[in-house]
C-alpha positions in Angstrom: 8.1 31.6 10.9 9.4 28.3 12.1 6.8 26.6 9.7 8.5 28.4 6.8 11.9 27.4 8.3 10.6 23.9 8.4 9.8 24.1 4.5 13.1 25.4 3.8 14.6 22.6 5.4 12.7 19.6 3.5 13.6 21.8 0.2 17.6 21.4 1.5 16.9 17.9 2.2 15.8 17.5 -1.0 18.7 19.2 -2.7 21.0 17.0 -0.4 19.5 14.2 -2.0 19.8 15.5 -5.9 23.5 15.8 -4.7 23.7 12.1 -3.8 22.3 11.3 -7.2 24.8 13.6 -9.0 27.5 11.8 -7.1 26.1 8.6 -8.2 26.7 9.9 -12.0 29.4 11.7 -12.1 31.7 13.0 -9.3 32.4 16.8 -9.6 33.4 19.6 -6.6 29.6 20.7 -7.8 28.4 17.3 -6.6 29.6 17.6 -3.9 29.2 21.2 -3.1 24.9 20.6 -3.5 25.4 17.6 -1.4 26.8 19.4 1.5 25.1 22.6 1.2 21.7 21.5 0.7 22.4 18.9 3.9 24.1 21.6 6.4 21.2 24.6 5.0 18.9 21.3 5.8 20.0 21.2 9.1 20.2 24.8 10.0 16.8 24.9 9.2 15.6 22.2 11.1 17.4 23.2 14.3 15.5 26.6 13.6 12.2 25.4 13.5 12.9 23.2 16.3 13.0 26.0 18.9 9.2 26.3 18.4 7.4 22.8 17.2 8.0 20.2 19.0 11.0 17.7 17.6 8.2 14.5 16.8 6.3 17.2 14.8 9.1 18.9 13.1 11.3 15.6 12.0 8.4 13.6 10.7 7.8 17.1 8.8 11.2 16.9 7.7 11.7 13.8 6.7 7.8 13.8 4.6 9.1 16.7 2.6 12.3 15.1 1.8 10.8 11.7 1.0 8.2 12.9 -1.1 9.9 15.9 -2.7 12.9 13.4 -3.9 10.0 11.1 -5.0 8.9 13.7 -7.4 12.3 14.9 -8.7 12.6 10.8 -8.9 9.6 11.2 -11.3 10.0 14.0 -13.0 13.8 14.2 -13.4 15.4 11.0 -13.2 11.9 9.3 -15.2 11.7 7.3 -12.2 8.3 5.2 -12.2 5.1 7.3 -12.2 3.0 4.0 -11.2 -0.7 5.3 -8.9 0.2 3.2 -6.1 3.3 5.6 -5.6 1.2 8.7 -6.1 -1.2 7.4 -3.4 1.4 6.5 -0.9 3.0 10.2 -1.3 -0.8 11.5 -1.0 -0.3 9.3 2.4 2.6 10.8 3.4 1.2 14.7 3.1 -1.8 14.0 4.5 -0.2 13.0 7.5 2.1 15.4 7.7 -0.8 18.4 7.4 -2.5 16.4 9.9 0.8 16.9 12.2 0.5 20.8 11.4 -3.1 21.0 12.2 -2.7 19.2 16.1 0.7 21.1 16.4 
């Protein structure tokens, strides 16, 4: 369960981060209501997961999802740059962090 947690929390993270983008472009109450809920659900999440993998595990978890799920919505959204040496550096990234899960 606290692995599921932990994926709930990089998907708030990410959502956080959208927020900050909508900010960016255009400052709404619905900015700022993704913003701070996708954060403080981020958070609850993490501190969930924490009480069973260990914090080194769980943040560099965290913080892989966020980084490469906001990559992608970079991509994908926001038509961000879809250069390979991007895609292998975010292969990178979630390699290491199943590598995390599977010595955890």
């Amino acid at each position: 369960m606290a692995w599921l947690f932990l994926a709930i929390a990089g998907v708030g993270e990410v959502i956080g981060v959208i927020g900050i983008n909508k900010i960016n472009n255009n400052k709404s109450w619905q900015s700022f209501a993704l913003l701070f809920g996708g954060f403080s659900g981020s958070f609850l999440f993490l501190t969930l997961a924490m009480e069973t993998i260990q914090m080194s595990t769980a943040y560099a978890v965290w913080t892989g999802i966020g980084t490469v799920g906001s990559v992608l919505i970079g991509m994908f959204l926001y038509k961000e740059s879809k250069d390979w040496r991007r895609l292998v550096f975010i292969g990178m990234i979630l390699v290491a962090a199943v590598g995390l899960k599977l010595i955890s």
